[in-house]
C-alpha positions as CSV (number, residue, x, y, z in Angstrom):
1,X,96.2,107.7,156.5
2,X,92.3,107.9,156.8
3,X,90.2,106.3,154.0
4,X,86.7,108.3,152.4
5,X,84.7,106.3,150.4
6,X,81.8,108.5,148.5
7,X,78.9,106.9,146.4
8,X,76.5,108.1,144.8
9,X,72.8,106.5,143.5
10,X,72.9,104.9,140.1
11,X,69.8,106.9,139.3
12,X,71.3,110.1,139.6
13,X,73.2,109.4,135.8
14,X,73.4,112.5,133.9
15,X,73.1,111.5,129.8
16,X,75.4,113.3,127.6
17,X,73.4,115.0,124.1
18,X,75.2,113.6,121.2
19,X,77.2,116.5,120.0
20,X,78.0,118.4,123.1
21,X,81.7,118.4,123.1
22,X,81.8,120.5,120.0
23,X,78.6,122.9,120.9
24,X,79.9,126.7,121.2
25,X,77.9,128.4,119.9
26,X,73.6,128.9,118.4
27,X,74.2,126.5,115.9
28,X,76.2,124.1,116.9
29,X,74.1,124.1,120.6
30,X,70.7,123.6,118.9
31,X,72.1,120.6,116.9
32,X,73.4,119.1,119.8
33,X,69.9,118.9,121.3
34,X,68.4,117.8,118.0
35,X,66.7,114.9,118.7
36,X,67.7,114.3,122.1
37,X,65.3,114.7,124.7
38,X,66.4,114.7,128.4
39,X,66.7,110.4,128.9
40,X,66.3,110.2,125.6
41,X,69.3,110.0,122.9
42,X,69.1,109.6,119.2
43,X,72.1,107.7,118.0
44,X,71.1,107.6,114.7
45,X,70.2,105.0,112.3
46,X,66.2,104.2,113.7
47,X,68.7,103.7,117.0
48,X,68.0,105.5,120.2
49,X,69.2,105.1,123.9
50,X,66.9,105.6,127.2
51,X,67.9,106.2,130.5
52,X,65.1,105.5,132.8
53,X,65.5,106.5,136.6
54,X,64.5,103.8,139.0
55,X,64.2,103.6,143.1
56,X,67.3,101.3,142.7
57,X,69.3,102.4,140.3
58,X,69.2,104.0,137.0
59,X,68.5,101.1,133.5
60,X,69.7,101.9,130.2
61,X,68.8,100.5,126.9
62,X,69.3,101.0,123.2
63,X,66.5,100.6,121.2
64,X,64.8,100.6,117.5
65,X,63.2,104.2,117.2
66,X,61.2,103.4,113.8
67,X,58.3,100.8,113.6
68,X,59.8,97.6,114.3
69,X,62.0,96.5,116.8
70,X,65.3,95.6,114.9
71,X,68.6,95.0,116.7
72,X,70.4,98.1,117.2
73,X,74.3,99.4,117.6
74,X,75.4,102.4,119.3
75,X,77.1,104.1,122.1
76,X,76.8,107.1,124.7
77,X,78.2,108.5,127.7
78,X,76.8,108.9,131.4
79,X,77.7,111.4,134.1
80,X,78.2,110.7,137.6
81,X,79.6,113.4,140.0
82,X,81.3,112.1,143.3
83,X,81.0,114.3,146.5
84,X,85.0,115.1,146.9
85,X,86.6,115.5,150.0
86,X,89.4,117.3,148.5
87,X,90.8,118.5,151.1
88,X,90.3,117.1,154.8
89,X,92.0,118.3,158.2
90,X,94.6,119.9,156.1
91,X,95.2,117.0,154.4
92,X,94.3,116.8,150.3
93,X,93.2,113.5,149.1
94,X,94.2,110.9,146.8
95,X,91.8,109.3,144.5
96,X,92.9,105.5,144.9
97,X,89.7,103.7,143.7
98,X,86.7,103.9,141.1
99,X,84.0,101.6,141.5
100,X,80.6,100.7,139.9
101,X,78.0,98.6,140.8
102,X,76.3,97.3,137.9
103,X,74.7,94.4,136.3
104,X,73.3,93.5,132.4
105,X,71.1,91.4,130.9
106,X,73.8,90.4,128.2
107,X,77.1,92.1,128.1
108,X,77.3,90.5,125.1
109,X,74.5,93.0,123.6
110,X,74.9,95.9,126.0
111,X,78.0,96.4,128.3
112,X,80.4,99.2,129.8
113,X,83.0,99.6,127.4
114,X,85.0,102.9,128.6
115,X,85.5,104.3,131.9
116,X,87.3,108.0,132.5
117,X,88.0,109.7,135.8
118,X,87.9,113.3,135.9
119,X,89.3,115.8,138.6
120,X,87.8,119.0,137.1
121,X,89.3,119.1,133.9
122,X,92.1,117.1,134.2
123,X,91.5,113.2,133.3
124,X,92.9,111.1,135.9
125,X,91.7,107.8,135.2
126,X,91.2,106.0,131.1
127,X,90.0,102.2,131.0
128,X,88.8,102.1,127.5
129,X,88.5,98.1,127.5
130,X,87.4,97.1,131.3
131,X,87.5,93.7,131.4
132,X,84.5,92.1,133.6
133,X,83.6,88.4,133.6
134,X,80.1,87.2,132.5
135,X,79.5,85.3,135.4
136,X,79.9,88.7,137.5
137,X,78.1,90.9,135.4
138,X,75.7,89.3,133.0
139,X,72.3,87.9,133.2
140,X,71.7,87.7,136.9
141,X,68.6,91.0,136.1
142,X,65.5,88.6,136.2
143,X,61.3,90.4,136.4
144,X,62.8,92.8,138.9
145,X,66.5,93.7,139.4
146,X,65.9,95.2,143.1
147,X,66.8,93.2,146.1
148,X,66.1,95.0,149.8
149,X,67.8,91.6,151.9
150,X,71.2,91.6,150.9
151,X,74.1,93.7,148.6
152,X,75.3,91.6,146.3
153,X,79.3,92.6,146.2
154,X,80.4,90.4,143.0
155,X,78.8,93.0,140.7
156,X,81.1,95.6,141.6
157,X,83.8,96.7,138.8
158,X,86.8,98.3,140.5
159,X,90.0,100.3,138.4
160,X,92.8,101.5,140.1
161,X,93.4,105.8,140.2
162,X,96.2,106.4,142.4
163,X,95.9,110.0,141.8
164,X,96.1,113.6,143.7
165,X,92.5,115.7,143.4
166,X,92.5,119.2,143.4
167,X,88.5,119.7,142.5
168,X,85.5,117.6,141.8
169,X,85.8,114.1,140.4
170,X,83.0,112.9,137.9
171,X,82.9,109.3,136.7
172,X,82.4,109.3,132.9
173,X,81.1,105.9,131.5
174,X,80.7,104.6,128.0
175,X,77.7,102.4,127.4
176,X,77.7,100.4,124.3
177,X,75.1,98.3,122.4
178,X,76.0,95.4,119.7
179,X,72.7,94.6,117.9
180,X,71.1,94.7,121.3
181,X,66.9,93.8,121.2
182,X,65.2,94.2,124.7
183,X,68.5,93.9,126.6
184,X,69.0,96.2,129.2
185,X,72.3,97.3,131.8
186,X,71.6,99.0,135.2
187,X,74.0,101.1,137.5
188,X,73.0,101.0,140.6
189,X,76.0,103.0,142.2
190,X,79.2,105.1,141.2
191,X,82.2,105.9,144.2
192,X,85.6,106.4,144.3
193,X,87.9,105.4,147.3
194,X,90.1,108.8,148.4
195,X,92.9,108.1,150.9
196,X,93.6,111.1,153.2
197,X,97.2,110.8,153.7
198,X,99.1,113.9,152.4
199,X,99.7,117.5,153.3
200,X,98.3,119.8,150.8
């Protein structure tokens, strides 16, 4: 049984428009890009979310969109797809690991509160409370979050797949403010582990 492991950058995080699940049509497309700009989200209430694309990775924050710069609430999904080896040497591939390398300045104010697995359309993977511990994943994001010496391998989250893929797999993951002010999370990388071990 051979063992692919596929990443992909944390700045290549794709920002879901609030409203896109139900756009079908003129209308309902238009208003899902009402407001929402690219990296930009609104999330109502004076409360929008940024994704800003870094060298080493890609930093989210929810901020106060009006004149001051109150504590703000709200959440939003990010995009990652995984290169898929779905098949390999006539072997099809088991999805056996997800794993994100990420860090916050406060999980307390901003944290990863859902993560889904998809294989095309077929979700393979639901975490919708992933525990992490503070001392892992909070605080350590100081001036500048980039280190070129050495990989720090405590900030990596890991869930458990154990799942057949048939197409692409995207990693879907909820990012979630609590009256967050100039707090900030960063992804710096998204994989999955595929074992190689069956005959498709």
């Amino acid at each position: 049984m051979g063992l692919h492991r596929s990443f992909v950058h944390g700045n290549s995080a794709y920002l879901e428009h609030t409203g896109s699940h139900a756009a079908t049509g003129k209308h309902s497309v238009k208003s899902a890009f009402n407001d929402d700009y690219g990296d930009l989200i609104d999330l109502g209430g004076h409360a929008g979310a940024a994704c800003l694309r870094l060298g080493w990775g890609a930093r989210f924050v929810v901020f106060d969109t009006g004149s001051k710069n109150f504590e703000k609430s709200g959440s939003f999904w990010c995009h990652y797809a995984i290169p898929t080896p779905a098949v390999e040497d006539g072997f099809r591939a088991t999805a056996s690991n997800v794993r994100i390398n990420y860090e916050s300045t406060d999980i307390q104010e901003i944290s990863i509160s859902r993560v889904h697995v998809w294989d095309g359309n077929r979700n393979i993977f639901i975490d919708n409370s992933p525990t992490r511990s503070a001392d892992d994943f909070n605080g350590g994001i100081s001036g500048h979050s980039w280190n070129a010496a050495t990989p720090n391998l405590t900030k990596i989250w890991t869930g458990n797949i154990n799942q057949r893929v048939y197409f692409g797999v995207g990693v879907s993951i909820l990012i979630r403010a609590q009256r967050s002010r100039d707090s900030f999370l960063e992804i710096r990388s998204v994989g999955v582990d595929f074992n190689m071990g069956e005959r498709r």
